[in-house]
N, C-alpha and C positions, 0 to 999 in steps of 0.2 A: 722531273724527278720520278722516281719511282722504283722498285726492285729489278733488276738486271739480271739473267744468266749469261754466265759465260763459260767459256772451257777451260778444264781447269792446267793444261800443259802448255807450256812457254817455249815449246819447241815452233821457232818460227816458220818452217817448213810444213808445218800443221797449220798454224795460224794462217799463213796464206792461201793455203788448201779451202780452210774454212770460208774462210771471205770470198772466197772468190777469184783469186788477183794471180798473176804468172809469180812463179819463181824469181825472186831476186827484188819483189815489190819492196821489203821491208828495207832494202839495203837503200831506197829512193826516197822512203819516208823518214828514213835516220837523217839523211842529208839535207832533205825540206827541213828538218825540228832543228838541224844546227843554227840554221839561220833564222830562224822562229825570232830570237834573243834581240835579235838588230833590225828589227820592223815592228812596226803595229800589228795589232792584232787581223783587223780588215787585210792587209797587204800579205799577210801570210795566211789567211785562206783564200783571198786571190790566186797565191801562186799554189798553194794545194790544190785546189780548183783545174788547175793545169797539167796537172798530173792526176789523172781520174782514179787510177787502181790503186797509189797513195792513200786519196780519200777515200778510198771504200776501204782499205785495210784500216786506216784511222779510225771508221766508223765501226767499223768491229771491234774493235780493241777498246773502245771509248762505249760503245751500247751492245756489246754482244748480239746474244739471239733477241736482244729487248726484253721489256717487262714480263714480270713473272706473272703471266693470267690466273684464271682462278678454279680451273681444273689442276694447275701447276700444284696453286699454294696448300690444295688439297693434300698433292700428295705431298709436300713439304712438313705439312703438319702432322700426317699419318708418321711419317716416317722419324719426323724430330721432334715430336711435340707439338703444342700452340706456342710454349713461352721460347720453344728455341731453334723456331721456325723459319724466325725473319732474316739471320746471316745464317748459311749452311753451306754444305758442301757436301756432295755424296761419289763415290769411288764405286760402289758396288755396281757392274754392268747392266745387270738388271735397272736396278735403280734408277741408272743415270738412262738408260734404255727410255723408260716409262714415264720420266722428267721432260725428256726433246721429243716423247708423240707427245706431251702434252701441249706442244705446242706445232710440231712437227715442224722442228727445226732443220733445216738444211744441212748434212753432214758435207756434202763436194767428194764422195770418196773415201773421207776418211771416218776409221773405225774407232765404233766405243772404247777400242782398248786406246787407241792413239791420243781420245782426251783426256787420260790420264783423269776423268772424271767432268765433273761442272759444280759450279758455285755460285752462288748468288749472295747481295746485300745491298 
């Protein structure tokens, strides 16, 4: 458990970018999750397992840059209060700039404007 940042743009060619993983990853992982429905659980991260850049895009999508540390939740609370800290979301470049050193998050490339922000909860 715990508080997650992620990016806040659902443009999947960003998403990829971020993760890590070649162009056309996401289109491999749609096709893994179809057949999710008709196996056990175990058996289909077996076969995610088998397609490596799959699961690292999965893992990004599912834990983002990971938990919100605690130089983060500073500025979270600077910026939103204490009471309206813990879900947020910030757009401002700056913002979200001074958000990912707090943890110095990996961009791959791509720019603060391209995440259309970050959010957490």
């Amino acid at each position: 458990m715990g508080t997650r940042l992620y990016p806040k743009t659902r443009n999947i060619a960003i998403l990829e970018k971020l993760a890590g993983v070649p162009a056309g990853t996401n289109e491999v992982l749609k096709e893994l999750e179809a057949k999710r429905n008709s196996m056990d659980s175990m058996d289909y991260y077996d076969l995610l397992a088998k397609h490596p850049n799959a699961d690292i895009l999965d893992g990004f999508c599912v834990f983002g840059w990971g938990k919100l540390n605690s130089e983060q939740w500073i500025i979270a609370k600077e910026l939103l209060g204490p009471d309206e800290c813990w879900n947020g979301s910030l757009t401002n470049t700056v913002d979200v700039e001074r958000m990912l050193a707090g943890k110095q998050c990996r961009l791959n490339g791509v720019s603060i404007q391209e995440l259309e922000g970050v959010c957490w909860g």
